[in-house]
C-alpha positions, -999 to +999 in steps of 0.1 A: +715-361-540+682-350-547+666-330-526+622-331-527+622-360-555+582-355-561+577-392-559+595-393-524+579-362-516+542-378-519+551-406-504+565-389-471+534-366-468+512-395-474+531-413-443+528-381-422+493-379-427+486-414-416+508-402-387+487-376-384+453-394-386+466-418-360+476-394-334+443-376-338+422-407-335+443-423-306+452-453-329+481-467-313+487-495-333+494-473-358+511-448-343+535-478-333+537-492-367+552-455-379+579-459-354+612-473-362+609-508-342+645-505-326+659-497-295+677-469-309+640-445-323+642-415-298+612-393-294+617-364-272+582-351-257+570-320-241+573-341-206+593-372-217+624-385-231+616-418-245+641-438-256+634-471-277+604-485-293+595-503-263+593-468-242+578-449-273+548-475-272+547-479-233+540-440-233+513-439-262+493-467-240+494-449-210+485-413-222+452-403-222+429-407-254+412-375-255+423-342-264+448-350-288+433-334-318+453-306-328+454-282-362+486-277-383+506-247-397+537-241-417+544-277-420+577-284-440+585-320-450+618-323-469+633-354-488+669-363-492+674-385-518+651-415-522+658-428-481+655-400-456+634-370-448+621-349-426+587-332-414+581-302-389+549-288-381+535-264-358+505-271-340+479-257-315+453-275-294+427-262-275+432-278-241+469-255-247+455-220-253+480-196-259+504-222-264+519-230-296+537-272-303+564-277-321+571-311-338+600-323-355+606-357-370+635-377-394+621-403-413+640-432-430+627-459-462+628-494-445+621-524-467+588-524-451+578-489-456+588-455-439+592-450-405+603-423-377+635-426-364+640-396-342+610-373-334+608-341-311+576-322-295+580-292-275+555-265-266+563-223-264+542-194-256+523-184-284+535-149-303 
């Protein structure tokens, strides 16, 4: 298996920054497109546990829209073969000072482009 195949590699950042984008510009329909559309795509959230598309998407709609820009550090995306990856970030936001997020996501190559398939966000004290 190869592991950070630069072709994969570009392509995986390039999803995670339209992730990215979406989250930080409330684009829902996005943000839902970038989820695997199956009842089996968990995303565990600092106050959820969402289990299916259909509870992923229920939660994006109901969240509010503001606040949700955030800035990035040490992100590491990592490919595994031509199929699967993953991506973890941390983050900070100013409506969490003192705070520092945590996000982890597994991606997988459908036919109709990637998508996440497991996904978790938790917040810690900063250090």
């Amino acid at each position: 298996m190869r592991v950070n195949d630069p072709e994969t590699l570009a392509e995986v950042e390039a999803a995670f920054a339209r992730y990215e984008t979406a989250l930080g510009e409330n684009d829902v329909a996005t943000l839902d497109a970038l989820f695997w559309q199956d009842a089996r795509v968990i995303r565990y959230g600092i106050g959820e546990n969402l289990y299916g598309a259909a509870e992923i998407l229920a939660f994006r709609q109901a969240r509010p829209a503001t606040g949700l820009s955030r800035s990035l550090s040490k992100t590491v995306i990592t490919t595994f073969g031509r199929d699967m990856a993953t991506a973890s970030t941390l983050f900070e936001r100013v409506s969490l000072p003192g705070k520092v997020g945590r996000q982890m996501q597994t991606w997988a190559r459908f036919a109709d482009g990637w998508k996440v398939v497991a996904a978790h966000v938790s917040v810690i004290d900063a250090r």
